[in-house]
N, C-alpha and C positions, 0 to 999 in steps of 0.2 A: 504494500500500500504506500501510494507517495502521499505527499500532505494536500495534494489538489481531488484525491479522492473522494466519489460519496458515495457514499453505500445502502443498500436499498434495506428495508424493516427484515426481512428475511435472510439477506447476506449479515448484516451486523447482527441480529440475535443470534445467528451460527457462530459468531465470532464468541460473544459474552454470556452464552451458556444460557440464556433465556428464553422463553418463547414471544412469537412475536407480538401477542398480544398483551404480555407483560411489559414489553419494550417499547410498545405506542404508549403503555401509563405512564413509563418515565419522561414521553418524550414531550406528552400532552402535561404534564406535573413541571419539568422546566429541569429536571433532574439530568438529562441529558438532553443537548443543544441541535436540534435538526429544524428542517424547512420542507414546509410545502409547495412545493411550485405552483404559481399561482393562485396561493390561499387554498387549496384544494390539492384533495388526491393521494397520493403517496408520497410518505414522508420520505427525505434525502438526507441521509449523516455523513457528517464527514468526518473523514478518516479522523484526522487530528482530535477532534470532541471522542468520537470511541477510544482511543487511547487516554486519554486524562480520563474517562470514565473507570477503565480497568486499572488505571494508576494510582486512581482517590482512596481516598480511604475505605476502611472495610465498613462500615455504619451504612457507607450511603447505597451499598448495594445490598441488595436483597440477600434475607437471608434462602437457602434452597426447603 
């Protein structure tokens, strides 16, 4: 992944070990940082934000 990557709801919860309906809660919560193209539709993460997700502390993710 370069730092210009986005990653779609289903490739990054493959990444972070969650499901992707978990991963739209954080994303809709502000917990982790994505974008809707044009206010609609399918969420875009970028790479960079999913890494400081896996890097934060252990609180801020879910526990299994």
């Amino acid at each position: 992944m370069t730092s210009n990557d986005f990653l779609t709801v289903a490739e990054a919860s493959m990444i972070v070990k969650l499901t992707p309906v978990h991963l739209r809660k954080l994303l809709r919560a502000g917990h982790v940082k994505g974008a809707r193209p044009r206010g609609r539709g399918s969420w875009r993460i970028p790479a960079d934000e999913l890494r400081r997700y896996l890097e934060g502390p252990a609180p801020a993710r879910p526990q299994a």
